[in-house]
C-alpha positions as CSV (number, residue, x, y, z in Angstrom):
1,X,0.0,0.0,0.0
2,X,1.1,3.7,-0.9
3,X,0.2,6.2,2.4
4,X,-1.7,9.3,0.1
5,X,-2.0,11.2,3.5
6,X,-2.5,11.1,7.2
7,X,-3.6,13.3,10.1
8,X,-3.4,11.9,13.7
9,X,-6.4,10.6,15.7
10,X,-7.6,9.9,12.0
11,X,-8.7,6.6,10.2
12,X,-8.5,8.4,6.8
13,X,-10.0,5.4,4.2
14,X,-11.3,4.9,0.5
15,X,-9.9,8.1,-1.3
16,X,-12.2,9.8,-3.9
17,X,-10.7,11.5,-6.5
18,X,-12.2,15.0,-7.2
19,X,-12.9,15.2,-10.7
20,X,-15.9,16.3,-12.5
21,X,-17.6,12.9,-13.3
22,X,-21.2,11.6,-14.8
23,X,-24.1,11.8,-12.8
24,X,-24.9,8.0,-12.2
25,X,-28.2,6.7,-12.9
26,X,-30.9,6.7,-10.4
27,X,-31.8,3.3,-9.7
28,X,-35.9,3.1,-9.0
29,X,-37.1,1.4,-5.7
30,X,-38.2,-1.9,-6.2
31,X,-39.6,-1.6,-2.7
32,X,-43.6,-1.3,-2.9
33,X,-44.6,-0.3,0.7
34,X,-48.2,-2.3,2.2
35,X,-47.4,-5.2,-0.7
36,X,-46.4,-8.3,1.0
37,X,-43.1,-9.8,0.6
38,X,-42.1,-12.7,-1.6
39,X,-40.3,-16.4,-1.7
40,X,-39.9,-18.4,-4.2
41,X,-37.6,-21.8,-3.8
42,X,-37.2,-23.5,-7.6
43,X,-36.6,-27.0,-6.0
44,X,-35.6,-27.6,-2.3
45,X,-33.8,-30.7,-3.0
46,X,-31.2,-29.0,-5.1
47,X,-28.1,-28.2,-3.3
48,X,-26.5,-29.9,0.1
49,X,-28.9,-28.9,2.7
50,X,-31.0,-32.0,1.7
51,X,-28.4,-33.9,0.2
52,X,-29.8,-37.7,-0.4
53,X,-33.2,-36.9,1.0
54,X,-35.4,-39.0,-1.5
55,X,-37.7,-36.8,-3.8
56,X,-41.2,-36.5,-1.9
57,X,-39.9,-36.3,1.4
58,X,-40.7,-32.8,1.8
59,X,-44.5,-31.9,2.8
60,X,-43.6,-28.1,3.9
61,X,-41.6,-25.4,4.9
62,X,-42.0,-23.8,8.5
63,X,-41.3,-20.3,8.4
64,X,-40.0,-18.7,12.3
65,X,-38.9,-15.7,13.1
66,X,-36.4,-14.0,15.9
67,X,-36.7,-11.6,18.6
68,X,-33.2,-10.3,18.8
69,X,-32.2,-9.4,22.5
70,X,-32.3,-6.0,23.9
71,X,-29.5,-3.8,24.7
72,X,-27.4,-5.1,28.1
73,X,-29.3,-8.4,27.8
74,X,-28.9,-11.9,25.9
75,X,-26.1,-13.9,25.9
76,X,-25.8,-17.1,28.4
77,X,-27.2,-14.1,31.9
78,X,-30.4,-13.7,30.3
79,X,-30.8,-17.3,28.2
80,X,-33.9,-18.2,26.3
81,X,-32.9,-21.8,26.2
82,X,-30.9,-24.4,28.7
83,X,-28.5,-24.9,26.2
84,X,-30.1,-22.7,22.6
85,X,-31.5,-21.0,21.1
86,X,-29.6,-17.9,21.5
87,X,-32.4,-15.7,20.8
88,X,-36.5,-15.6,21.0
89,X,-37.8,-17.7,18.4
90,X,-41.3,-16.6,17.3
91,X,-43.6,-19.7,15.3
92,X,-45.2,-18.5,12.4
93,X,-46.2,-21.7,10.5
94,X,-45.8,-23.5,7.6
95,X,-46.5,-23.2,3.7
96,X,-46.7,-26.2,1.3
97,X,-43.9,-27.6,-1.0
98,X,-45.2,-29.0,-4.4
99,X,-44.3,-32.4,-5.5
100,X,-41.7,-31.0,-7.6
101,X,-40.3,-29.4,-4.9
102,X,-41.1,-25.6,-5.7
103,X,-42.5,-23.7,-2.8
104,X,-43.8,-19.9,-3.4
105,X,-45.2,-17.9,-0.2
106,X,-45.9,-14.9,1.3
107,X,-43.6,-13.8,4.6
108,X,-44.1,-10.8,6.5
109,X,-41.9,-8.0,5.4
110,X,-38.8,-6.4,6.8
111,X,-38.8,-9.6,9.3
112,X,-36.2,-11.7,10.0
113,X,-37.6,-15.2,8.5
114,X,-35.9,-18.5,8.6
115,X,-37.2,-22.1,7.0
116,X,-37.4,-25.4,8.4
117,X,-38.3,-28.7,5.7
118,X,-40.8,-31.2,7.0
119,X,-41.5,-34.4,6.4
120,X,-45.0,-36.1,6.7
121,X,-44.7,-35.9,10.2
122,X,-44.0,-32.5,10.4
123,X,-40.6,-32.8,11.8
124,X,-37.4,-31.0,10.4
125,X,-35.2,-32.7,8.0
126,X,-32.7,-29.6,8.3
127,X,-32.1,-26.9,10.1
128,X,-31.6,-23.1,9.0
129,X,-29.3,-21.2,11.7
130,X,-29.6,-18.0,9.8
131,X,-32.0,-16.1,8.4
132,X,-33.3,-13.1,5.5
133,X,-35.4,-10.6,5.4
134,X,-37.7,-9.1,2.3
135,X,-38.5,-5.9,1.9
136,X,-42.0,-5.2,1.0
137,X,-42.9,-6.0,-2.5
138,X,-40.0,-7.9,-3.5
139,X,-39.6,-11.0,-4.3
140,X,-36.6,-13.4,-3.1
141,X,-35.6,-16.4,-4.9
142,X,-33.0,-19.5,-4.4
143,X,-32.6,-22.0,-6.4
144,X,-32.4,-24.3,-3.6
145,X,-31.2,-25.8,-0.1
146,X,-27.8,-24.0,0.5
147,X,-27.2,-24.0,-3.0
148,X,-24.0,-22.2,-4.2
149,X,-24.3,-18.9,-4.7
150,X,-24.1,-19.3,-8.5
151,X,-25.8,-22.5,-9.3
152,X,-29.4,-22.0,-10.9
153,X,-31.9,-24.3,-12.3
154,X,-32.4,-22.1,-15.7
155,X,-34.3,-19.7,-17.0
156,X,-37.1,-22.3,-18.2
157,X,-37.3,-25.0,-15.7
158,X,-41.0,-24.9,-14.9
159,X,-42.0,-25.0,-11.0
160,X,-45.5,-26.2,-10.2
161,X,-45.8,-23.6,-6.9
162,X,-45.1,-20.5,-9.7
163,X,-48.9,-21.7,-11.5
164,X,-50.7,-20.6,-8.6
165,X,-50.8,-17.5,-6.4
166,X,-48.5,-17.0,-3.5
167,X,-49.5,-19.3,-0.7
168,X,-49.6,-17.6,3.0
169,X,-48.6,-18.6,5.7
170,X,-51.1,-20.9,7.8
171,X,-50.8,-20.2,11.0
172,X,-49.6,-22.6,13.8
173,X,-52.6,-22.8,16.1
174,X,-52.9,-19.0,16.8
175,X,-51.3,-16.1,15.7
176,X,-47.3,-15.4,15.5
177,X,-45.8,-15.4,19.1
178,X,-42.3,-16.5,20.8
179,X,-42.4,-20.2,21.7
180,X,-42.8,-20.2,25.8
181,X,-42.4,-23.9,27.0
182,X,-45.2,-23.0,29.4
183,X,-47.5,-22.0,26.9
184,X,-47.1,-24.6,23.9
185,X,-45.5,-27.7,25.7
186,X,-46.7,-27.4,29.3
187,X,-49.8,-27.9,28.4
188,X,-48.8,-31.2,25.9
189,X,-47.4,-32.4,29.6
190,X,-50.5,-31.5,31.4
191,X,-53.0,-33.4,29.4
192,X,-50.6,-36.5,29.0
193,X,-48.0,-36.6,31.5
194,X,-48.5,-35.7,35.0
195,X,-51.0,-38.4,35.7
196,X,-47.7,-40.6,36.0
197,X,-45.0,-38.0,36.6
198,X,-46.6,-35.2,39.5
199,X,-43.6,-35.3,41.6
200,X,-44.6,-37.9,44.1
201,X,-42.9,-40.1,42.7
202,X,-38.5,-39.9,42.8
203,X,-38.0,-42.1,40.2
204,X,-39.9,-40.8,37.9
205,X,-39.2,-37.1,36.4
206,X,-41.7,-34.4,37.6
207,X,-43.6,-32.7,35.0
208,X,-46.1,-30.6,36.4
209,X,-46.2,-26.8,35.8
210,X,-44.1,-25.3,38.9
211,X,-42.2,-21.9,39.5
212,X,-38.8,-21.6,37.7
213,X,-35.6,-22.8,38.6
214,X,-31.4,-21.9,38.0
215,X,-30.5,-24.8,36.3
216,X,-27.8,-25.6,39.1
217,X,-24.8,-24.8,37.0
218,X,-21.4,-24.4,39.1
219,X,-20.8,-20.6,37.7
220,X,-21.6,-17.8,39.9
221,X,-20.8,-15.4,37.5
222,X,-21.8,-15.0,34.2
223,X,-24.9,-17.2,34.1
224,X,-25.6,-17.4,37.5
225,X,-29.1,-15.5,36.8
226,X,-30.5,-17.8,33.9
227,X,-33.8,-19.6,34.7
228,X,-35.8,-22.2,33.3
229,X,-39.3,-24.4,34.3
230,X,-38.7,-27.3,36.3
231,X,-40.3,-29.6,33.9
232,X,-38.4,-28.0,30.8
233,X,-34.8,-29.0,32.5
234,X,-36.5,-32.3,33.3
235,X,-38.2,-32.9,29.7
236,X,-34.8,-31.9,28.0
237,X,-32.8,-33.9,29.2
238,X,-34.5,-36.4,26.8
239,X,-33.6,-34.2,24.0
240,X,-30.7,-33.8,21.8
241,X,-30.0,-30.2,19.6
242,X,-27.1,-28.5,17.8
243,X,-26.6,-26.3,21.5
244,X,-26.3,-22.5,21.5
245,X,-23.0,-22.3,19.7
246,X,-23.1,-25.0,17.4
247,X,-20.7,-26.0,14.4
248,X,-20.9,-23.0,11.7
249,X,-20.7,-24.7,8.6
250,X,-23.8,-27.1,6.9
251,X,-25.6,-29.3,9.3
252,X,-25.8,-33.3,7.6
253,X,-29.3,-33.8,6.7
254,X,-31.8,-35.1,9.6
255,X,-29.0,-34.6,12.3
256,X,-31.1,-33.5,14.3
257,X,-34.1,-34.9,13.2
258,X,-36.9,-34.9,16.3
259,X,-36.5,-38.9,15.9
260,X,-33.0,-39.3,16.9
261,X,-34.3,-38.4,20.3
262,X,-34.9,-40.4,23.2
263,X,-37.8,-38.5,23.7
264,X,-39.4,-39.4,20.2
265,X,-38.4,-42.5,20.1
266,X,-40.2,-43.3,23.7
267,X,-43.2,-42.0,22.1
268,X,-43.4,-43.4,19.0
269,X,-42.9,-46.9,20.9
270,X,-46.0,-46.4,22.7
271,X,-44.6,-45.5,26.2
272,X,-47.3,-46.9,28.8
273,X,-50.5,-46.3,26.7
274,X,-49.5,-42.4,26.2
275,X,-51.5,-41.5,22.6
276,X,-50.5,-38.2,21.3
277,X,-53.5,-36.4,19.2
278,X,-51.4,-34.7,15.9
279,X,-51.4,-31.2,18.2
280,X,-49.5,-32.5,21.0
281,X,-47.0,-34.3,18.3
282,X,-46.5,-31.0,16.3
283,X,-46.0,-28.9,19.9
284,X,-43.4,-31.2,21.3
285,X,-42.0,-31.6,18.0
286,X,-41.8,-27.9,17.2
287,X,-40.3,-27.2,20.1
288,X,-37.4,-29.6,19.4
289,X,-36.9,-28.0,16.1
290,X,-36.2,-24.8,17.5
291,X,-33.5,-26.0,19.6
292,X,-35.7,-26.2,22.9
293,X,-36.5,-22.7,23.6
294,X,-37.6,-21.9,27.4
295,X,-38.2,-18.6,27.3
296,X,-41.1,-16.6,25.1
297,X,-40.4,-13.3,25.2
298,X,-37.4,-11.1,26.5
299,X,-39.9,-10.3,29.3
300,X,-40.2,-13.7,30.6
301,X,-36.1,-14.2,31.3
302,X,-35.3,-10.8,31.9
303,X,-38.0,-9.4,33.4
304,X,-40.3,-6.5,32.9
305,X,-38.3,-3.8,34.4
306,X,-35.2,-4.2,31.9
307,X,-37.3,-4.9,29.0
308,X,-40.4,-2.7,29.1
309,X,-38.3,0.6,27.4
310,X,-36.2,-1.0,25.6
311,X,-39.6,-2.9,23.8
312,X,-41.3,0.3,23.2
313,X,-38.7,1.9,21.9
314,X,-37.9,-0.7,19.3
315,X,-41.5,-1.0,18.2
316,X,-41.5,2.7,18.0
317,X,-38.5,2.7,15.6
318,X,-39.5,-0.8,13.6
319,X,-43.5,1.4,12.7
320,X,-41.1,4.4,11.7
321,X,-38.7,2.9,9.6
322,X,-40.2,-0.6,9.0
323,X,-43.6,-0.3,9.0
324,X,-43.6,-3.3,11.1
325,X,-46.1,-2.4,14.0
326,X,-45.8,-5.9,16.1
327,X,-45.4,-6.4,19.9
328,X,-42.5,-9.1,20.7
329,X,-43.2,-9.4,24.1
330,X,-46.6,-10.7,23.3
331,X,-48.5,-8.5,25.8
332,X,-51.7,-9.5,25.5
333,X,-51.0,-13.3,24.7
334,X,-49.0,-13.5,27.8
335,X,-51.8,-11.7,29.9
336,X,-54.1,-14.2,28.7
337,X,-52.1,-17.6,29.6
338,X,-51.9,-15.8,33.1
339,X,-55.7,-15.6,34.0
340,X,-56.7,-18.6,31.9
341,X,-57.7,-21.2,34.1
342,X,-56.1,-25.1,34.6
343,X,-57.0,-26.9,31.9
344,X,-59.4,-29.7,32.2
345,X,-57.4,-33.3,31.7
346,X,-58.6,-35.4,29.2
347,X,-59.2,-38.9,29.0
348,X,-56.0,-40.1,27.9
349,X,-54.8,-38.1,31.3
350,X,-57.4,-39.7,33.6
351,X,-56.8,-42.8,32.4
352,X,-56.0,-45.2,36.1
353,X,-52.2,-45.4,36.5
354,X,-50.7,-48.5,35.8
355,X,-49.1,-50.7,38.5
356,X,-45.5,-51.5,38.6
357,X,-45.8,-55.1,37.3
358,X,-48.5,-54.2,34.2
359,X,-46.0,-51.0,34.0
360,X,-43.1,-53.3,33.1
361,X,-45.1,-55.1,31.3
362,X,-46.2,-52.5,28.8
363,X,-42.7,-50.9,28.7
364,X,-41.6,-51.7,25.2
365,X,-37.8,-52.0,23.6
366,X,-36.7,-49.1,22.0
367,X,-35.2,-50.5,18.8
368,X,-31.6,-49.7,18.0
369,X,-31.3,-46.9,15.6
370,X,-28.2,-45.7,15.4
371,X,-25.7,-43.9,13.3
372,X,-24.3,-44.8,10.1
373,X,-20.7,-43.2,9.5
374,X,-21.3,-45.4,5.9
375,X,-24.2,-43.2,4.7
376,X,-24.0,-40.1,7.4
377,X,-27.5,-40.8,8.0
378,X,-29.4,-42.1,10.8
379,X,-32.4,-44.9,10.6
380,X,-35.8,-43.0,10.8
């Protein structure tokens, strides 16, 4: 490098000649403020994200969003998750995926959005750890599943999603909110759980609805303040996920697919009679493919006080320069949980607990299903 000039306590950088020079051309906005923003996805089995995933697999695509923390908050003090995510998740829902695996949907603009592929049973064959954001009016393509920058199907490869309109978002039992284990998965526990595992019991984990905990880690420092339902330390622990700080580069397809879980896999193999309806699957399973989020809102790990400013102020400033008038502490939604009343167990809850010798009795194997360093893929 050749030193043009310097003046101390400067950072002089990127010289500009002064010269007359053309006027440059004024590029038009491609932004269209109140339209809705676009995705389009050619074919979601292109690319290494779903790298030997047969053709078919795919159902659809569930769309999330983040909360990202507040200033002086976040980090492993004021933790959403035991062990991840690192920041609110908020569930959106999902949008189909055509048989030739096109997908073309409406996302809320000037939000950070990120995907998750389903199978049939609406559990994540890959994880996205990142996310985009489109502005209002425009429309976003890839050709792909982590695709390389410049691969592309072609200009005339036809995609059976791009013959009909835009699909939206269908919603995932309510509106778009942070995912609070109390609220989504407490209830999953409540209905089909606690008849065997209230707490009276040692030997068995406790998974009724208590006040929260530290998770008894040895620091008294840094994360010394982090807190987390009972049941959710208890409940994870049957869980495995990519932790808070996971591995940067590409995840191998299914991974961390809900079924590599002991959790899953105790369910699936019909653990003492318990029959999940298809809500209390997706819940439990929805929580796992967001890497077991505790935590809601900022509100609900770092309390009111801290947060309450901070939240206005950011709403103020997303409706000013965004547009985006949405409340991420979920005000009203967590006001509600709060005075709704216990919910009423049903049958499959009530049903008379087993005794020990019927209870070994019904307790079946888990089958062997492990992984296979020949294929990098695990048995489903």
């Amino acid at each position: 490098l050749t030193l043009i000039a310097e003046e101390p306590g400067q950072a002089l950088l990127e010289p500009h000649l002064i010269q007359p020079a053309p006027r440059p051309p004024v590029i038009p906005s491609q932004v269209v403020p109140g339209r809705p923003a676009l995705v389009k996805i050619v074919d979601i089995y292109e690319g290494p994200g779903l790298a030997g995933i047969p053709r078919g697999t795919v159902k659809a695509i569930r769309i999330f969003s983040y909360a990202f923390s507040y200033r002086g908050m976040g980090g492993q003090i004021d933790r959403v998750g035991l062990d991840g995510p690192w920041d609110v998740r908020r569930i959106l829902g999902t949008v189909p995926v055509a048989d030739d695996g096109s997908a073309f949907f409406e996302v809320p603009a000037n939000t950070p959005v990120a995907f998750q592929p389903l199978d049939s049973d609406g559990r994540a064959l890959q994880l996205m750890r990142s996310w985009t954001t489109v502005m209002p009016g425009e429309l976003q393509s890839c050709s792909g599943c982590h695709e390389p920058q410049n691969a592309g199907p072609g200009p005339l490869r036809r995609m059976a999603a791009m013959e009909r309109p835009p699909a939206a978002i269908r919603p995932w039992y309510g509106p778009a909110r942070g995912f609070s284990f109390n609220r989504e998965v407490q209830p999953v526990l409540d209905r089909h759980c606690i008849r065997c595992h209230e707490g009276s019991d040692a030997s068995r984990p406790d998974f009724s609805r208590r006040p929260d905990v530290q998770a008894g880690s040895a620091s008294t420092h840094y994360d010394k303040e982090a807190h987390f339902p009972p049941a959710y330390l208890k409940l994870r622990s049957y869980v495995r996920g990519h932790t808070i700080e996971s591995d940067m580069h590409l995840l191998t397809p299914c991974e961390f697919h809900a079924n590599t879980t002991e959790l899953v896999r105790m369910l699936d193999a019909g653990h003492h009679g318990v029959r999940l309806d298809a809500e209390a699957w997706d819940r439990l399973v929805t929580w796992i493919d967001l890497n077991t989020p505790a935590h809601g809102t900022w509100t609900e790990t770092a309390g009111e006080a801290r947060v309450a400013a901070l939240a206005a102020r950011r709403r103020e400033l997303m409706l000013r320069y965004a547009g985006v008038d949405e409340d991420l502490e979920d005000t009203a939604i967590r006001a509600a949980a709060a005075a709704a009343p216990p919910e009423r167990l049903t049958p499959d809850a009530q049903r008379p607990a087993p005794n020990e010798a019927a209870r070994a009795a019904a307790a079946p194997a888990l089958a062997v299903r492990p992984f296979s360093p020949a294929t990098n893929r695990v048995d489903l």
